[in-house]
C-alpha positions in Angstrom: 20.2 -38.3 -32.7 17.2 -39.6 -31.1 17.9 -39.6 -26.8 15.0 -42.1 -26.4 16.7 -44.7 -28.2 20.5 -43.8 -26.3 18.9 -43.2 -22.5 16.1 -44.8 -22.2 16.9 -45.3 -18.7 17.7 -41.9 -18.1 14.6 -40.7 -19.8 12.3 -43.3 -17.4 14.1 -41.6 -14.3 13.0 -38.0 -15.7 9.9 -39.0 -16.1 9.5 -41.2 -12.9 10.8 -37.8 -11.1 8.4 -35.8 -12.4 5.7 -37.5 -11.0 7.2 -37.6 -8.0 7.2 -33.9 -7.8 3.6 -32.9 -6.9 3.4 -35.7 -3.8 7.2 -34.5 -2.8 5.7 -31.1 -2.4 3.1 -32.4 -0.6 4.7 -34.1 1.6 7.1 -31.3 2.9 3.6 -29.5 3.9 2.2 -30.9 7.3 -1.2 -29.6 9.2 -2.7 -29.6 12.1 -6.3 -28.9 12.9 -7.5 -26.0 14.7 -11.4 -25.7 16.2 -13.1 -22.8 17.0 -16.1 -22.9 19.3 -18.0 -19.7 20.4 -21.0 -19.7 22.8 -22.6 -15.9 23.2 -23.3 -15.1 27.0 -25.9 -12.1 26.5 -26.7 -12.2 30.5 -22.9 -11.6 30.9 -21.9 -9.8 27.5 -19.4 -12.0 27.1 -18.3 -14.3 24.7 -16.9 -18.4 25.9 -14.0 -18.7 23.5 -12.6 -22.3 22.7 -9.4 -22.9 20.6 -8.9 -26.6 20.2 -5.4 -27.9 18.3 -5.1 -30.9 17.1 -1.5 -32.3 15.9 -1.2 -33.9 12.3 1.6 -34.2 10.4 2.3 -31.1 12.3 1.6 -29.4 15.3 2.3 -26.1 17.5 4.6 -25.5 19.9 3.6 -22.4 21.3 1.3 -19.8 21.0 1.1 -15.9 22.6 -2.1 -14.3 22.5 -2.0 -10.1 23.0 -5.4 -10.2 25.6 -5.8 -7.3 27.6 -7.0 -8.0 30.8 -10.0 -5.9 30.3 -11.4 -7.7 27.5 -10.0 -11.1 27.9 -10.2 -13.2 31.4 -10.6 -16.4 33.2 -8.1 -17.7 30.6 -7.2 -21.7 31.1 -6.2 -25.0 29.3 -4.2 -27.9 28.9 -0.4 -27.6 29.1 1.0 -24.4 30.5 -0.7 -21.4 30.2 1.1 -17.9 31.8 -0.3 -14.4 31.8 2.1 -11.7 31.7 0.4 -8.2 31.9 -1.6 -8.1 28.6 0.3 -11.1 27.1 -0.9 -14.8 27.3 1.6 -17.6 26.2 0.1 -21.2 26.2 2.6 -24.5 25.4 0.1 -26.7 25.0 0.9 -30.5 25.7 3.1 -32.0 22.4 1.7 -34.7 20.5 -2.2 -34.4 21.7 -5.3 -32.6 21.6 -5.4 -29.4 23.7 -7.9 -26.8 24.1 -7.4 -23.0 25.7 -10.4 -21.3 26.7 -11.2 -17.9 27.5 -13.8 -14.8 28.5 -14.2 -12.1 26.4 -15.8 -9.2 27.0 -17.9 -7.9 24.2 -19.2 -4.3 24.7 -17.1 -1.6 23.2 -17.4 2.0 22.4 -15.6 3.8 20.0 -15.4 7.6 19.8 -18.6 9.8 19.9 -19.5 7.1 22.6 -21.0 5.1 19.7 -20.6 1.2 19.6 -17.9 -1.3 17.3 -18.9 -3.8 19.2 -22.4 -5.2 21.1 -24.4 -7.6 22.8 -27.5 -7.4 23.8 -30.4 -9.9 24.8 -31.1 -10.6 21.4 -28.2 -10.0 19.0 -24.3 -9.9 18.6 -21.9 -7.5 16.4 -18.3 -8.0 16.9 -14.8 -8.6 15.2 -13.7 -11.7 15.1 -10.5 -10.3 15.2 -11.3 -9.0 19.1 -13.1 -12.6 19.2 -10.2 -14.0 18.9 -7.4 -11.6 19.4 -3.8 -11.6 17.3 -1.3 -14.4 18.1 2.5 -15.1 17.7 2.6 -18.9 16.9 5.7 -21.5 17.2 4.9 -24.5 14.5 6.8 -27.6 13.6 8.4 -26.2 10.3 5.9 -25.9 7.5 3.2 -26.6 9.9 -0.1 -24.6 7.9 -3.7 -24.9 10.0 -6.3 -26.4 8.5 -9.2 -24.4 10.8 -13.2 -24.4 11.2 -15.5 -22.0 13.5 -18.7 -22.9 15.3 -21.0 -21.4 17.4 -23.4 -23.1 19.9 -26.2 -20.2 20.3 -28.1 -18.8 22.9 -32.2 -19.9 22.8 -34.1 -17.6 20.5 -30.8 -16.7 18.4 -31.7 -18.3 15.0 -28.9 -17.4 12.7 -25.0 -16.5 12.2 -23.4 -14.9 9.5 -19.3 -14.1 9.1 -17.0 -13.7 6.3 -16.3 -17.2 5.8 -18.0 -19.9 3.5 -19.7 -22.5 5.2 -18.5 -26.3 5.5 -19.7 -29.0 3.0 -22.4 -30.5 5.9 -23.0 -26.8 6.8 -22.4 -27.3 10.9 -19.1 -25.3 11.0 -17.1 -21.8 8.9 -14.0 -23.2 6.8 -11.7 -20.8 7.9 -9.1 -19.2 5.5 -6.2 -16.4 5.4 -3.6 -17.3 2.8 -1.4 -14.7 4.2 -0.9 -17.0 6.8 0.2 -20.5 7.8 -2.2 -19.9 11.4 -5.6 -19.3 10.2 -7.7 -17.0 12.6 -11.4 -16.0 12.3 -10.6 -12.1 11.5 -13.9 -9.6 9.8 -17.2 -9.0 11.0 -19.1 -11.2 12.4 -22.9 -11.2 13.7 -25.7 -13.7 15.8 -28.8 -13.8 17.2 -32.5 -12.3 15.7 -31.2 -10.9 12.2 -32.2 -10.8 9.5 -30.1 -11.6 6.1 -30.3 -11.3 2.5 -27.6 -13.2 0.4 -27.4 -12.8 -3.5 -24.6 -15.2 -5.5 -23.2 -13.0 -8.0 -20.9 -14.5 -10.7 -18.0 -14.7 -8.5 -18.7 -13.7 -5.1 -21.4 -14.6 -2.7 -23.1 -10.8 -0.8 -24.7 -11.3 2.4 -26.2 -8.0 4.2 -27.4 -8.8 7.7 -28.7 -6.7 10.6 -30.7 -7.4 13.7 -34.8 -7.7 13.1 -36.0 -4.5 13.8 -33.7 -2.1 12.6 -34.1 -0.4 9.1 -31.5 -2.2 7.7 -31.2 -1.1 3.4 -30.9 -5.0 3.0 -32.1 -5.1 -0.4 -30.9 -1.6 -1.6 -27.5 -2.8 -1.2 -27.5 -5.7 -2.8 -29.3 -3.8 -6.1 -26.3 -1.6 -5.4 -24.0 -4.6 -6.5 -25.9 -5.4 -9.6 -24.2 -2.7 -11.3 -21.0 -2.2 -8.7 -19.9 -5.9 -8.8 -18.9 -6.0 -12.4 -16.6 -2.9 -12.3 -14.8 -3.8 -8.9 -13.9 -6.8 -10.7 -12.7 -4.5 -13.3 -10.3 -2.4 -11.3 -9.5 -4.5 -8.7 -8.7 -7.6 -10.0 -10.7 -11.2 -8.5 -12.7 -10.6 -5.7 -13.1 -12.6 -1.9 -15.3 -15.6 -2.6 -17.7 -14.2 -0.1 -18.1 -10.3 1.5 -20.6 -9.5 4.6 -22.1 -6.3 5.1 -23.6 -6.1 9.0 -25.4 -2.7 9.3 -27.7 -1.4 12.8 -29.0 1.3 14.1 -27.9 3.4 17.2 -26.4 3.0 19.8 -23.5 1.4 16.9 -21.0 3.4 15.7 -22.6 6.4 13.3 -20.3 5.3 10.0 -19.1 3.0 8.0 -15.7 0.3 9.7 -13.7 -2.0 6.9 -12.4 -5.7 7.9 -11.3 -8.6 5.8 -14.0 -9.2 3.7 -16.4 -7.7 5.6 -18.0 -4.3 6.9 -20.5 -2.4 8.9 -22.1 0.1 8.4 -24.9 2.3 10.5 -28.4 1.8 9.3 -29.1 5.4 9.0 -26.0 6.1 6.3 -27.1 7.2 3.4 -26.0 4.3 -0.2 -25.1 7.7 -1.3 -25.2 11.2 0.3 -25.9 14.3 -0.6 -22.3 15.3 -1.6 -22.1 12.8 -4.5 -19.9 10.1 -2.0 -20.5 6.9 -0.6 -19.2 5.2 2.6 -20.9 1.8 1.4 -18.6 2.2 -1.9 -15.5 3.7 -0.3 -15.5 0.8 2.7 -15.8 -1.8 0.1 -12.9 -0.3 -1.6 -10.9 -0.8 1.8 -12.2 -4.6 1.7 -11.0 -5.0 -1.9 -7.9 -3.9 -2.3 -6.6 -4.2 1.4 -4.1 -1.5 0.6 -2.8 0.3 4.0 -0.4 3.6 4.3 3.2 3.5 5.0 3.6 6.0 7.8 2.6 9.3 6.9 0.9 8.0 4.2 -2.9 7.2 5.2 -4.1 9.8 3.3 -3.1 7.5 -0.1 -5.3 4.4 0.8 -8.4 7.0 2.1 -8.0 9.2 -0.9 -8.2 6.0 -3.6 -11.0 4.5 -1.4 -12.7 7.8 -1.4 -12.1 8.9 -5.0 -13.0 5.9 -6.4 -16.2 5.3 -4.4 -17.6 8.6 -7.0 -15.8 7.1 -9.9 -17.1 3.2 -9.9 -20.8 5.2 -9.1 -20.2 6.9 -12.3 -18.7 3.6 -13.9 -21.8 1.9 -13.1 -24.1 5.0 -14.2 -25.1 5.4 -10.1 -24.4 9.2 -10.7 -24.2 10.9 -14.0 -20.9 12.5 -15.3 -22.5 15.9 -13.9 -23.3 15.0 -10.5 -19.7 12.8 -10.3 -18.1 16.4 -11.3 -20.0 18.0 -8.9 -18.9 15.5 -6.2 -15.4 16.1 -7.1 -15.4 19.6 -6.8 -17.5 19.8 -3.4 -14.6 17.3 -2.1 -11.5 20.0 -3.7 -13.5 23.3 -1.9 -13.5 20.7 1.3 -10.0 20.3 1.3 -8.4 23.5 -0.1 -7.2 24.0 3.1 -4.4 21.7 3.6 -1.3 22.3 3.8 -0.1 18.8 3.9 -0.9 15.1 3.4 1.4 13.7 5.8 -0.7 12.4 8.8 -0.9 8.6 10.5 -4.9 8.9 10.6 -6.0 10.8 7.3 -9.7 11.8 7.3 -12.5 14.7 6.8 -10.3 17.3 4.7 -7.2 16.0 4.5 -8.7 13.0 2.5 -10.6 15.5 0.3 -6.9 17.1 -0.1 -5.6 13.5 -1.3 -8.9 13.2 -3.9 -7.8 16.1 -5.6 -4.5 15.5 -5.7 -5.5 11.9 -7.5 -7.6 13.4 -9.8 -5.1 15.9 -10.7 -2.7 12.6 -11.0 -5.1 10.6 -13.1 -5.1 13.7 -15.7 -1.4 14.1 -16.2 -1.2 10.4 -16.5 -4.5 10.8 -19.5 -2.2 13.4 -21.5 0.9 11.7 -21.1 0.0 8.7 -22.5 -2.7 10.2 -25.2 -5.3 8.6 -22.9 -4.2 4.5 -23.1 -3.3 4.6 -19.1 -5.1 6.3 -16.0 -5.2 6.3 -12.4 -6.5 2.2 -12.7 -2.8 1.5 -13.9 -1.7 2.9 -11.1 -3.6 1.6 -8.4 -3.1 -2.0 -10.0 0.4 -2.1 -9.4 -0.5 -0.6 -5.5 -2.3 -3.2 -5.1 0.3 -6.0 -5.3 2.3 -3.8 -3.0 -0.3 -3.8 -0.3 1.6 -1.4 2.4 2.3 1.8 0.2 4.1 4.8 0.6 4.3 8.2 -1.5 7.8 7.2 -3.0 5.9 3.8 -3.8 3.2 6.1 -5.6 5.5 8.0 -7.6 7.5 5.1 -8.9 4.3 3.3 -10.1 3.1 6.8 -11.6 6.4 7.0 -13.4 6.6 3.5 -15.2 2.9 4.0 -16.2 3.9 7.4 -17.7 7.0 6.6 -19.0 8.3 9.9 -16.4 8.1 11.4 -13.3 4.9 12.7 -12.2 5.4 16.2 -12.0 1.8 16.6 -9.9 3.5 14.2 -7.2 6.2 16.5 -6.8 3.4 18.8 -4.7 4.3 20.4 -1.6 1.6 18.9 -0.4 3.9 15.3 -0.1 7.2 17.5 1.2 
């Protein structure tokens, strides 16, 4: 029986719905604009911080900032704006432009008395998560931001560079986080008298940047992705659109700090050191996959990023299959020690512990499956996971073996 000839009415309907569909789903999403506008103060060390909102089809109700008043003051703008302690809730005005501004202090030291964040009379380095610290936001329902940064620099500053892609006429950063519906500028960000080198690889723009002056590996790094880029793709999965590297000299932080698609990393750290690792490799590990430990269970995101940062070397025939071993055994005798993985903040030994303990996991895994599965499997299915705990580690280690992991059964995770 042929419907078309019995319903054609019905079938018209069908058909007349399913091209509704895609503008119905439109229309349950509404925007609103939000504007970012940074101007650097290097006399002050301070940053002017705009936040501009603009209702669309939807708009904010409320926003709380967490600004401590350290870091953050002189905080005004239109509506109501209260300061609790460290806690800033603004209501801007309904149905109209509004605009909060604040100071924020830019100067910050980490331990060792080195710097994660600095001004000085010529240059910037800073988070645009600090830049812009965390909020809790009250949206008309479905409200999703539609958000762009600019900056208005000081005379003599030249150039800019953050995480983000630029706009189509190139005077503001299109600002993106799927994860949520209030986009923030979060990763590393950096101004003033740098210099940059940018290579377009097949899928992902690299830009390395540090301030003029400082022996920044600009171009060694980027070699380093000739070969590296292919097998993060490989292991990981599809890569940000864009990642920046911002490196310096002292008085910045001695090491190597992970952010959303970005990282930094002191001008005077080694591509690869004499041990066979890599904080370049191991940080951009951090940036790809975006895994964090449940609690207790740091060691498991260091010890993938640190484990794999010899094994994609070796990948990429960066170290031979000798020195890789070698580098693998210096990092066992390093943390033959431990007695335990369990630890909020895993680092130094401990994260040596949680190599070995991987590698010991990726060879079980080998001979269980006659060598069709591996550690990757395992980290793949992590990776959708994003916050991960040991149990999480075990179960994924069992359904890529077909049974429980009998080398995750260590006293070491008791």
């Amino acid at each position: 029986m042929n419907i078309s000839n019995r319903h054609p009415n019905l079938l018209r309907g069908l058909a007349l719905v399913l091209l509704l569909l895609p503008a119905l789903a439109l229309a349950e999403r509404t925007e609103y604009g939000v504007d970012y506008l940074v101007r650097f103060l290097p006399d002050k060390g301070q940053a002017d911080v705009s936040i501009r909102l603009t209702p669309g089809t939807g708009e904010v109700r409320r926003l709380r900032l967490r600004m401590p008043e350290d870091r953050y003051s002189n905080v005004r703008g239109d509506g109501e704006v209260t300061r609790k302690g460290d806690l800033v809730t603004w209501v801007p005005p309904r149905g109209e432009p509004a605009r909060l501004r604040f100071l924020h202090t830019v100067n910050h030291k980490r331990r060792n008395d080195g710097y994660d964040a600095r001004m000085t009379v010529d240059w910037v380095i800073l988070r645009g998560d600090d830049l812009v610290p965390p909020a809790t936001v009250l949206a008309t329902k479905g409200a999703d931001s539609r958000a762009r940064l600019r900056f208005q620099l000081p005379k003599g500053w030249s150039n800019v560079d953050t995480p983000f892609k630029l706009s189509r006429d190139r005077k503001s950063y299109v600002v993106v986080n799927p994860e949520r519906s209030f986009d923030r500028p979060t990763g590393w960000i950096i101004a003033g008298d740098v210099g940059t080198r940018r290579e377009q690889f097949e899928n992902i723009e690299i830009s390395v940047a540090g301030p003029k002056g400082d022996e920044v590996r600009r171009n060694d790094m980027l070699a380093f992705f000739n070969v590296l880029v292919p097998e993060f793709e490989s292991l990981y999965g599809k890569l940000p659109i864009k990642v920046l590297i911002v490196s310096a000299g002292d008085p910045m932080w001695r090491g190597g700090l992970s952010g959303p698609r970005s990282l930094f990393l002191h001008a005077d750290r080694p591509l690869i050191s004499e041990n066979g690792t890599s904080t370049l490799v191991h940080e951009l590990s951090h940036v790809f996959t975006r895994l964090r430990g449940a609690d207790g269970d740091d060691w498991i995101t260091e010890a993938v990023a640190e484990y794999y940062s010899i094994e994609l070397m070796r990948r990429a025939g960066l170290l031979s299959q000798a020195r890789a071993d070698k580098a693998q055994d210096w990092l066992a005798r390093h943390g033959k020690d431990v007695g335990s993985l369990t630890s909020n903040r895993s680092h130094g030994p401990r994260t040596a512990r949680g190599v070995a303990l991987l590698r010991e996991l990726d060879a079980e895994i080998r001979k269980a499956t006659a060598g069709k599965r591996s550690l990757d499997d395992v980290v793949r299915k992590l990776l959708v996971l994003r916050e991960v705990s040991r149990e999480d580690l075990r179960e994924q280690a069992a359904i890529v073996m077909g049974r429980p992991s009998r080398v995750l059964q260590s006293p070491l995770l008791d």
